[in-house]
C-alpha positions in Angstrom: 98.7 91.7 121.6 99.8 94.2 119.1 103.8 95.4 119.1 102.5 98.7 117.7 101.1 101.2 120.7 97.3 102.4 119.0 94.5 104.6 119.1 91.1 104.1 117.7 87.8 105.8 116.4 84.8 103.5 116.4 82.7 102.8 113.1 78.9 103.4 113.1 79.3 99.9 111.6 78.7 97.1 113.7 80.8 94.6 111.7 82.0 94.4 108.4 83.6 97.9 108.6 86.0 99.6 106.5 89.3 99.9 107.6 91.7 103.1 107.5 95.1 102.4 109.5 97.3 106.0 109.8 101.0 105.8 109.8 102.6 109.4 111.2 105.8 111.4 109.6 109.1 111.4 111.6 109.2 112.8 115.2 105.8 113.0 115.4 103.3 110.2 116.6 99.6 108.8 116.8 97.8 111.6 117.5 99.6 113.4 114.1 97.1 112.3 111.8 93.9 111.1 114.4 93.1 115.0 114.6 92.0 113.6 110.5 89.6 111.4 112.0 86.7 113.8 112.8 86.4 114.8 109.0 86.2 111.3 108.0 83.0 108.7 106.9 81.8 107.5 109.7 81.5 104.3 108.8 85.6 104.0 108.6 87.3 102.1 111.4 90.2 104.4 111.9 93.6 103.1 113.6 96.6 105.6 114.0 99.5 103.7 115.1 102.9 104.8 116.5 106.3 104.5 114.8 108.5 101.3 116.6 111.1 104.2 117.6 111.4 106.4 120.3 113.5 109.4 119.6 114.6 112.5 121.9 113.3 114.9 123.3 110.0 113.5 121.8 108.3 111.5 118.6 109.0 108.5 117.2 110.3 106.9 113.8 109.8 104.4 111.6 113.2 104.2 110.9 116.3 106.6 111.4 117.6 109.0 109.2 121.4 109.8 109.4 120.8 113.6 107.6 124.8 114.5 107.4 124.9 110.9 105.3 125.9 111.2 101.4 122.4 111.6 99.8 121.0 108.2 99.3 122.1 106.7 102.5 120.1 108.9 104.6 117.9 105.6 105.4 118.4 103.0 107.7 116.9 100.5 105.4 117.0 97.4 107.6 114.8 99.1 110.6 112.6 100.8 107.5 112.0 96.9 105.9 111.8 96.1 109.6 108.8 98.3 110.3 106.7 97.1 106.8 107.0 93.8 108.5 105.2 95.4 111.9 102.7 97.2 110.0 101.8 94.3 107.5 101.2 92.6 110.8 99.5 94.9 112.6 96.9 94.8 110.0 96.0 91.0 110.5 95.9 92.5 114.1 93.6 94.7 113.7 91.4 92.4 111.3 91.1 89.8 113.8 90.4 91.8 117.0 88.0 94.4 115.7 84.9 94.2 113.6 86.3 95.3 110.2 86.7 93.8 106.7 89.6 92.3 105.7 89.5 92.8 102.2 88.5 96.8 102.8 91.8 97.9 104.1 93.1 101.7 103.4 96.7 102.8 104.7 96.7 106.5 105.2 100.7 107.8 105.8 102.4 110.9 105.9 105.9 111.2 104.6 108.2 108.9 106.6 104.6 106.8 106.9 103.9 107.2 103.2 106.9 105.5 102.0 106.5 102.5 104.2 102.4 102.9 103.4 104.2 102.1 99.6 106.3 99.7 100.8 103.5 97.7 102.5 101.2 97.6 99.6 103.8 96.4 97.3 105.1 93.7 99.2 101.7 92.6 100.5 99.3 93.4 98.2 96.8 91.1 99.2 96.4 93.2 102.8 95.8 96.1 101.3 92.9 97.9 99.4 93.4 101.7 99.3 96.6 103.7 99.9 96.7 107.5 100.5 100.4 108.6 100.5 100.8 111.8 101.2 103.9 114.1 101.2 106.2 110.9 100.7 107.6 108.9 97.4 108.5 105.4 96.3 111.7 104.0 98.1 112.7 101.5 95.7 115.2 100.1 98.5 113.0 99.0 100.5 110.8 97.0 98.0 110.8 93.6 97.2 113.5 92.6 93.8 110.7 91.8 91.7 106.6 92.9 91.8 103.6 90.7 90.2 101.8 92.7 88.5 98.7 90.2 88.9 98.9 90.8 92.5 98.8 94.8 92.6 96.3 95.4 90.1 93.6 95.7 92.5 95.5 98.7 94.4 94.3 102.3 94.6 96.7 104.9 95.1 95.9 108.8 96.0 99.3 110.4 95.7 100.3 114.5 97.1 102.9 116.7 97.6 104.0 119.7 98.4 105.4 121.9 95.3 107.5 123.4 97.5 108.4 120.7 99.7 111.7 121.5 101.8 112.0 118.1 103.4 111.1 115.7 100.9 112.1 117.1 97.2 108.8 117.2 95.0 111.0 115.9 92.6 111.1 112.4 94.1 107.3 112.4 94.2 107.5 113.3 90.5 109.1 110.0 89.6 105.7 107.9 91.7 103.2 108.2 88.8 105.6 106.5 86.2 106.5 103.5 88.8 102.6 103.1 89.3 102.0 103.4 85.6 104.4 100.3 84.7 103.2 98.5 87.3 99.3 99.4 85.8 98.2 100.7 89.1 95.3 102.9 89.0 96.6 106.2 91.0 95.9 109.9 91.1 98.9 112.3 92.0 98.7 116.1 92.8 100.7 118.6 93.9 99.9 121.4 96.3 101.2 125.0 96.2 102.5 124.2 100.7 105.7 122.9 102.0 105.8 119.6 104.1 102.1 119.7 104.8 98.7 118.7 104.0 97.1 121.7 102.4 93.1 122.2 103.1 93.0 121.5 99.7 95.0 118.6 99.6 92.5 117.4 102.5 89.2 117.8 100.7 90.6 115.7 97.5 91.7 113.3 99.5 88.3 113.0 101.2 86.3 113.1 98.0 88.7 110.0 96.7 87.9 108.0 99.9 84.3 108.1 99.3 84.6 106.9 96.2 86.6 104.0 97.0 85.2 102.7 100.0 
Protein backbone atom coordinates (compact mmCIF):
# COMPACT_ATOMS: atom_id res chain seq x y z
CA UNK A 1 0.00 0.00 0.00
CA UNK A 2 1.25 3.35 -0.84
CA UNK A 3 0.96 6.44 1.99
CA UNK A 4 0.76 8.78 -0.99
CA UNK A 5 -3.13 8.92 -2.44
CA UNK A 6 -2.33 8.47 -6.78
CA UNK A 7 -3.59 8.63 -10.05
CA UNK A 8 -2.30 6.95 -13.13
CA UNK A 9 -1.99 7.03 -17.00
CA UNK A 10 -1.17 3.73 -18.56
CA UNK A 11 1.97 3.15 -20.88
CA UNK A 12 1.48 1.66 -24.43
CA UNK A 13 4.37 -0.37 -22.93
CA UNK A 14 3.71 -3.56 -21.55
CA UNK A 15 6.70 -3.77 -19.26
CA UNK A 16 9.84 -2.15 -19.04
CA UNK A 17 8.15 1.38 -19.22
CA UNK A 18 9.50 4.66 -18.50
CA UNK A 19 8.53 6.28 -15.49
CA UNK A 20 7.39 10.04 -14.90
CA UNK A 21 6.04 10.63 -11.17
CA UNK A 22 4.30 14.46 -10.81
CA UNK A 23 4.62 16.23 -7.62
CA UNK A 24 1.93 19.39 -7.47
CA UNK A 25 2.63 23.13 -6.10
CA UNK A 26 0.99 24.24 -2.74
CA UNK A 27 -2.81 24.13 -2.33
CA UNK A 28 -3.31 22.43 -5.28
CA UNK A 29 -3.29 18.50 -5.77
CA UNK A 30 -3.04 15.47 -8.26
CA UNK A 31 -5.03 16.45 -10.86
CA UNK A 32 -2.65 19.90 -11.10
CA UNK A 33 -0.16 18.59 -13.31
CA UNK A 34 -2.21 15.00 -14.81
CA UNK A 35 -4.17 17.59 -17.19
CA UNK A 36 0.09 17.33 -18.65
CA UNK A 37 -0.40 13.85 -19.21
CA UNK A 38 -2.30 13.91 -22.56
CA UNK A 39 0.61 15.90 -24.32
CA UNK A 40 3.01 13.41 -23.17
CA UNK A 41 4.99 10.05 -25.00
CA UNK A 42 2.88 7.48 -24.76
CA UNK A 43 5.11 5.18 -23.78
CA UNK A 44 5.63 7.10 -20.24
CA UNK A 45 4.06 5.59 -17.16
CA UNK A 46 2.71 8.79 -15.59
CA UNK A 47 1.96 8.94 -11.71
CA UNK A 48 0.69 12.26 -10.13
CA UNK A 49 0.67 11.95 -6.52
CA UNK A 50 -0.86 14.16 -3.73
CA UNK A 51 0.97 16.27 -1.19
CA UNK A 52 0.85 14.29 2.59
CA UNK A 53 -1.09 17.58 3.81
CA UNK A 54 -4.46 18.55 3.78
CA UNK A 55 -5.06 22.22 3.98
CA UNK A 56 -8.40 24.42 4.19
CA UNK A 57 -10.72 25.10 2.38
CA UNK A 58 -8.95 22.80 -0.21
CA UNK A 59 -5.35 21.45 -1.60
CA UNK A 60 -2.70 19.98 0.01
CA UNK A 61 1.08 20.59 0.81
CA UNK A 62 4.11 19.10 0.94
CA UNK A 63 5.04 20.95 3.76
CA UNK A 64 3.73 24.34 5.45
CA UNK A 65 4.71 27.64 4.85
CA UNK A 66 4.37 30.12 7.79
CA UNK A 67 4.33 33.46 5.08
CA UNK A 68 4.34 36.24 8.03
CA UNK A 69 7.85 34.29 9.20
CA UNK A 70 11.28 36.34 8.82
CA UNK A 71 12.30 35.39 5.26
CA UNK A 72 14.17 32.14 5.45
CA UNK A 73 12.01 30.49 7.88
CA UNK A 74 9.04 30.47 5.82
CA UNK A 75 9.61 26.43 5.64
CA UNK A 76 8.73 23.88 7.91
CA UNK A 77 11.84 21.92 7.12
CA UNK A 78 11.19 18.79 9.21
CA UNK A 79 7.58 17.91 7.35
CA UNK A 80 9.54 19.21 3.90
CA UNK A 81 12.62 16.38 4.68
CA UNK A 82 9.64 14.40 5.92
CA UNK A 83 7.87 14.35 2.54
CA UNK A 84 11.42 13.40 0.35
CA UNK A 85 11.34 10.43 2.53
CA UNK A 86 7.48 9.59 1.22
CA UNK A 87 8.33 10.32 -2.26
CA UNK A 88 11.73 8.45 -2.31
CA UNK A 89 9.53 5.72 -1.24
CA UNK A 90 6.80 5.99 -3.25
CA UNK A 91 8.98 5.44 -6.07
CA UNK A 92 10.20 1.81 -4.97
CA UNK A 93 6.29 1.70 -4.73
CA UNK A 94 5.55 2.39 -7.82
CA UNK A 95 8.59 0.30 -9.31
CA UNK A 96 7.47 -2.81 -7.71
CA UNK A 97 3.63 -2.69 -8.37
CA UNK A 98 3.59 -1.47 -11.91
CA UNK A 99 5.38 -2.51 -15.02
CA UNK A 100 8.03 0.21 -15.27
CA UNK A 101 11.88 0.50 -15.20
CA UNK A 102 13.53 1.16 -12.36
CA UNK A 103 16.51 2.69 -13.64
CA UNK A 104 14.18 5.08 -16.04
CA UNK A 105 12.68 7.20 -13.41
CA UNK A 106 11.72 11.06 -14.25
CA UNK A 107 10.28 13.41 -11.32
CA UNK A 108 8.20 16.06 -12.87
CA UNK A 109 7.31 19.01 -9.90
CA UNK A 110 5.96 22.27 -9.75
CA UNK A 111 7.25 24.81 -7.31
CA UNK A 112 6.53 23.51 -3.83
CA UNK A 113 7.02 19.85 -5.80
CA UNK A 114 10.15 21.13 -7.56
CA UNK A 115 12.11 21.74 -4.60
CA UNK A 116 11.36 18.49 -2.98
CA UNK A 117 11.71 16.94 -6.89
CA UNK A 118 15.63 18.57 -6.02
CA UNK A 119 15.65 17.38 -2.83
CA UNK A 120 14.89 13.71 -3.79
CA UNK A 121 17.40 13.43 -6.54
CA UNK A 122 20.14 14.72 -4.44
CA UNK A 123 19.69 12.57 -1.53
CA UNK A 124 18.77 9.57 -3.59
CA UNK A 125 20.41 9.68 -6.63
CA UNK A 126 20.31 6.24 -7.44
CA UNK A 127 16.13 6.36 -7.72
CA UNK A 128 16.19 8.85 -9.94
CA UNK A 129 16.98 9.42 -13.76
CA UNK A 130 15.48 12.67 -15.05
CA UNK A 131 14.21 15.70 -13.10
CA UNK A 132 12.03 18.53 -14.55
CA UNK A 133 11.77 21.27 -11.91
CA UNK A 134 9.70 23.76 -12.88
CA UNK A 135 8.89 27.16 -11.25
CA UNK A 136 10.87 26.03 -8.01
CA UNK A 137 14.82 26.38 -6.82
CA UNK A 138 17.34 24.53 -4.70
CA UNK A 139 16.54 24.46 -0.94
CA UNK A 140 19.87 23.84 0.44
CA UNK A 141 18.05 23.06 3.95
CA UNK A 142 16.61 20.35 3.13
CA UNK A 143 19.63 18.55 1.47
CA UNK A 144 21.85 16.19 2.74
CA UNK A 145 25.47 17.99 4.65
CA UNK A 146 27.57 16.63 2.00
CA UNK A 147 26.77 15.28 -1.96
CA UNK A 148 29.02 12.59 -3.88
CA UNK A 149 29.47 13.77 -6.79
CA UNK A 150 30.11 10.09 -8.22
CA UNK A 151 26.57 9.45 -7.33
CA UNK A 152 24.77 12.44 -9.20
CA UNK A 153 26.65 12.43 -12.27
CA UNK A 154 24.13 10.41 -14.06
CA UNK A 155 21.25 13.13 -13.25
CA UNK A 156 19.44 15.25 -15.86
CA UNK A 157 18.05 18.32 -14.87
CA UNK A 158 15.41 20.63 -17.06
CA UNK A 159 15.20 23.78 -14.93
CA UNK A 160 12.25 26.97 -15.62
CA UNK A 161 10.91 29.93 -14.23
CA UNK A 162 9.03 32.53 -14.47
CA UNK A 163 10.90 36.06 -15.07
CA UNK A 164 8.35 37.58 -13.43
CA UNK A 165 7.62 35.13 -10.80
CA UNK A 166 5.60 36.78 -7.83
CA UNK A 167 5.63 33.76 -5.56
CA UNK A 168 8.93 32.34 -5.91
CA UNK A 169 11.71 35.18 -6.72
CA UNK A 170 13.41 34.33 -10.13
CA UNK A 171 16.28 35.23 -8.40
CA UNK A 172 16.41 32.05 -6.22
CA UNK A 173 16.10 30.03 -9.52
CA UNK A 174 19.05 32.15 -10.69
CA UNK A 175 21.44 30.66 -8.11
CA UNK A 176 20.23 26.61 -9.48
CA UNK A 177 22.58 26.52 -12.54
CA UNK A 178 25.84 27.35 -10.41
CA UNK A 179 24.81 24.57 -7.63
CA UNK A 180 24.28 22.04 -10.57
CA UNK A 181 27.49 23.28 -12.25
CA UNK A 182 29.79 22.41 -9.07
CA UNK A 183 28.15 19.40 -8.57
CA UNK A 184 28.91 18.63 -12.68
CA UNK A 185 25.29 17.90 -13.31
CA UNK A 186 24.31 18.19 -16.80
CA UNK A 187 21.07 20.72 -16.69
CA UNK A 188 19.39 23.19 -18.87
CA UNK A 189 17.71 26.31 -17.11
CA UNK A 190 15.31 28.92 -18.85
CA UNK A 191 13.38 31.53 -17.98
CA UNK A 192 9.91 32.42 -19.29
CA UNK A 193 8.56 35.99 -19.77
CA UNK A 194 4.90 34.49 -17.17
CA UNK A 195 4.50 34.73 -13.48
CA UNK A 196 4.00 31.43 -11.25
CA UNK A 197 3.18 29.34 -14.33
CA UNK A 198 4.14 27.06 -17.02
CA UNK A 199 4.15 29.06 -20.12
CA UNK A 200 3.14 27.17 -23.52
CA UNK A 201 6.44 27.75 -24.27
CA UNK A 202 7.90 26.55 -21.27
CA UNK A 203 5.65 23.30 -22.09
CA UNK A 204 6.97 22.53 -25.59
CA UNK A 205 10.75 22.70 -24.29
CA UNK A 206 10.14 20.70 -21.72
CA UNK A 207 8.49 18.17 -24.02
CA UNK A 208 11.29 18.29 -26.59
CA UNK A 209 13.94 17.58 -23.49
CA UNK A 210 11.82 14.49 -22.41
CA UNK A 211 12.10 12.88 -25.74
CA UNK A 212 15.46 13.19 -25.73
CA UNK A 213 16.13 11.71 -22.53
CA UNK A 214 13.88 8.87 -22.27
Amino acid sequence: MSKLHYITRPSSLKENAPLLIMCHGYGSDENDLFSFASELPEELFIISVRAPYPMQPYGNAWYAINFEADKGKWNDNVQAKQSVELISEFIDYACDTYAVDSKNVTLLGFSQGSILSYAVALTYPEKVKNIIALSGYISEDILPDTIDKKAVEHLNFFCSHGSVDQVIPVEWAQKTPKFLENLAIKHVYSEYPVGHGVAPQNFFDLKEWLNKHL
